[in-house]
C-alpha positions in Angstrom: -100.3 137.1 -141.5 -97.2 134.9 -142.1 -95.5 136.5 -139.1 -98.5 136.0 -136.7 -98.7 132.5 -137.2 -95.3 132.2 -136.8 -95.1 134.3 -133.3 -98.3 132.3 -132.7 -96.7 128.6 -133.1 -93.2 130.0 -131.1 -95.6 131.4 -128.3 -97.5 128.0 -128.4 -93.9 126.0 -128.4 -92.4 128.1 -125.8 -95.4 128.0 -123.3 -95.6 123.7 -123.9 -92.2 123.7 -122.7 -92.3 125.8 -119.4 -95.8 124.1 -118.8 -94.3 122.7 -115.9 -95.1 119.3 -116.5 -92.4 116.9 -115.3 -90.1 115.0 -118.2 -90.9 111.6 -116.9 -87.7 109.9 -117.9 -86.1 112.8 -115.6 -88.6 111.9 -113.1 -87.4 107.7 -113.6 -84.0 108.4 -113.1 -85.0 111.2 -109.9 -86.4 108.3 -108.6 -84.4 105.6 -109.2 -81.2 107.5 -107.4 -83.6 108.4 -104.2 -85.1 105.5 -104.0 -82.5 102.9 -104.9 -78.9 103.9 -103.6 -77.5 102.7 -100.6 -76.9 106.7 -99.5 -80.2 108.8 -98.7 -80.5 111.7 -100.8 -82.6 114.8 -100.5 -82.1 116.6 -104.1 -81.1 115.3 -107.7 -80.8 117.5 -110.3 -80.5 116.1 -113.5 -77.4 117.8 -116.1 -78.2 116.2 -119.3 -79.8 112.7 -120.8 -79.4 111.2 -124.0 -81.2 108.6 -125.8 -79.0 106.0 -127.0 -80.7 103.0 -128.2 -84.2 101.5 -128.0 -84.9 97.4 -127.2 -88.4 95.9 -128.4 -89.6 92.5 -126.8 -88.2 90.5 -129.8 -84.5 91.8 -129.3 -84.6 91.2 -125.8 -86.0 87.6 -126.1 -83.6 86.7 -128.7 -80.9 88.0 -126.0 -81.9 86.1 -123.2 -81.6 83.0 -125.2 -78.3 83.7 -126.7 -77.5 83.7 -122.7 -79.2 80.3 -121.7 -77.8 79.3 -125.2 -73.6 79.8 -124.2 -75.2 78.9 -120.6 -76.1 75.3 -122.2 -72.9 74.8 -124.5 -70.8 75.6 -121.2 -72.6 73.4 -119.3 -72.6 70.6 -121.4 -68.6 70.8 -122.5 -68.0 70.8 -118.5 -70.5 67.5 -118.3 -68.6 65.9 -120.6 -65.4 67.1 -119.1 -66.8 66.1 -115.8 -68.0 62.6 -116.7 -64.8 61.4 -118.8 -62.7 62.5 -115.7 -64.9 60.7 -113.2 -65.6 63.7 -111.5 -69.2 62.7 -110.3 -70.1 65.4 -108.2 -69.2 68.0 -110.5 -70.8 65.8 -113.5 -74.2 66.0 -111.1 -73.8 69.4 -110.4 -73.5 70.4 -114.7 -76.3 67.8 -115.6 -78.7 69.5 -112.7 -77.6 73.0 -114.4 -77.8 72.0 -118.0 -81.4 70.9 -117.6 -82.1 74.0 -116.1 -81.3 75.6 -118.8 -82.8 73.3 -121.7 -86.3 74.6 -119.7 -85.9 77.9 -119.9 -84.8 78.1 -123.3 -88.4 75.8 -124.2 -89.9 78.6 -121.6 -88.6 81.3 -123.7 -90.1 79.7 -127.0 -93.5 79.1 -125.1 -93.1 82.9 -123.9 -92.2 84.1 -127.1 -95.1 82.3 -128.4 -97.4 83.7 -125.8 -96.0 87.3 -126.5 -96.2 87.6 -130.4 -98.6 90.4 -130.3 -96.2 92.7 -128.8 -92.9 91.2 -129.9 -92.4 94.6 -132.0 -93.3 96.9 -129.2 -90.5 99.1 -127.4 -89.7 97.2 -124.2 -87.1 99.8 -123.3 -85.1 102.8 -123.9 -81.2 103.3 -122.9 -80.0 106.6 -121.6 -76.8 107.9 -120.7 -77.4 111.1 -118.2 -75.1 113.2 -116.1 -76.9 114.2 -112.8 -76.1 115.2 -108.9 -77.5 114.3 -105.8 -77.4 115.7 -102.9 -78.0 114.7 -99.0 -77.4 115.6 -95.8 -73.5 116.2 -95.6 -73.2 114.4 -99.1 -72.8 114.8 -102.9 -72.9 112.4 -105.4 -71.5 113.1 -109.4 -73.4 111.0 -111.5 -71.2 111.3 -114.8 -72.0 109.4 -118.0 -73.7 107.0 -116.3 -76.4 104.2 -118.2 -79.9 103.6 -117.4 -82.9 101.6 -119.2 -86.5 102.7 -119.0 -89.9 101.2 -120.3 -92.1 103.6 -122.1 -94.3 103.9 -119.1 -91.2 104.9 -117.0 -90.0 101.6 -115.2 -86.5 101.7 -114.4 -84.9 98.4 -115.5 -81.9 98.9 -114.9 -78.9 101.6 -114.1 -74.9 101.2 -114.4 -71.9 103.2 -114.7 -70.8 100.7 -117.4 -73.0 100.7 -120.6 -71.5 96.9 -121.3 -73.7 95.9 -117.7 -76.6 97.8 -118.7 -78.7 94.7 -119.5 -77.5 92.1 -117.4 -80.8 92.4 -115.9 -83.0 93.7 -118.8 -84.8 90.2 -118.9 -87.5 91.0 -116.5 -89.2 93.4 -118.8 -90.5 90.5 -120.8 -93.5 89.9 -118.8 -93.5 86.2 -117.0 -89.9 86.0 -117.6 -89.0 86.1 -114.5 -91.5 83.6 -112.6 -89.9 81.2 -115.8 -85.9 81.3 -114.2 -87.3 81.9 -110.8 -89.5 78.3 -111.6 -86.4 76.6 -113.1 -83.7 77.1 -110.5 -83.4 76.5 -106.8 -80.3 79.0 -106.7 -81.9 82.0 -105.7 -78.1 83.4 -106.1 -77.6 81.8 -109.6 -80.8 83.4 -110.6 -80.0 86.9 -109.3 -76.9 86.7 -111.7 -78.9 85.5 -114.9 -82.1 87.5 -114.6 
């Protein structure tokens, strides 16, 4: 009896796996290099991916601040700097900047605030996958290369360099964006701090 319920769970295991249902964070990163490189590609066919680290909501806030936080002290050591040289169009320039970011750190409080229910949850996973796509007179070795997805497969973000990987990892926190967007003009400022 032992051995049938054995060969019954292996069978079982074994015919979950070649269901044929896609791995969706295979399917994410399929995607993400079709859809979002600058060459067109036909084929990917994904090597290997690992799971290297998970972000929740409260990790990723408290980054974001730490970044408007050494945004702020910078800003306000140059305003000084600025004003005590006389430098007045440079001391404009750092107050306009430092207020900007004095709002977005009280937006991230206010979002943190309006977030607390899911402050826990996963907001991402990282991933470090080998793949190779392939296009018309083309092929592309994706080796070791970085890439965060939310639990319902959103690609945040994807980097050969695992220290760039969330640069951008802000805009999972949901009204995060619209908030630096809101406070700052400089459409290419924001693109940098997102």
């Amino acid at each position: 009896m032992k051995k049938f319920v054995l060969f019954a769970a292996l069978l079982s295991l074994f015919a979950s796996c070649s269901s044929g249902v896609p791995d969706p964070v295979h399917e994410a990163i399929k995607g993400e290099i079709m859809g979002n490189m600058s060459q067109e590609f036909s084929s990917v066919s994904i090597n290997s991916v690992e799971k290297i680290d998970s972000t929740t909501f409260r990790q990723e806030l408290e980054r974001r601040k730490n970044v408007f936080t050494t945004k702020r002290d910078a800003d306000s050591d140059f305003l000084l700097k600025y004003m005590t040289e006389g430098k007045k169009r440079n001391a404009a320039l750092k107050s306009e900047s430092y207020k900007r970011d004095l709002v977005i750190l009280q937006g991230l409080d206010s979002l943190e605030e309006v977030h607390a229910a899911i402050l826990d949850d996963i907001a991402y996973y990282d991933y470090r996958f080998s793949a190779e796509a392939k296009g018309e007179g083309l092929k592309m070795q994706f080796r070791d290369a970085y890439i965060s997805i939310t639990p319902d497969g959103r690609v945040i973000s994807m980097t050969a360099e695992r220290r760039d990987l969330h640069k951008s990892a802000g805009r999972v926190i949901p009204g995060y964006l619209e908030l630096v967007k809101g406070a700052d003009d400089d459409d290419e400022m924001t693109d940098v701090i997102l």
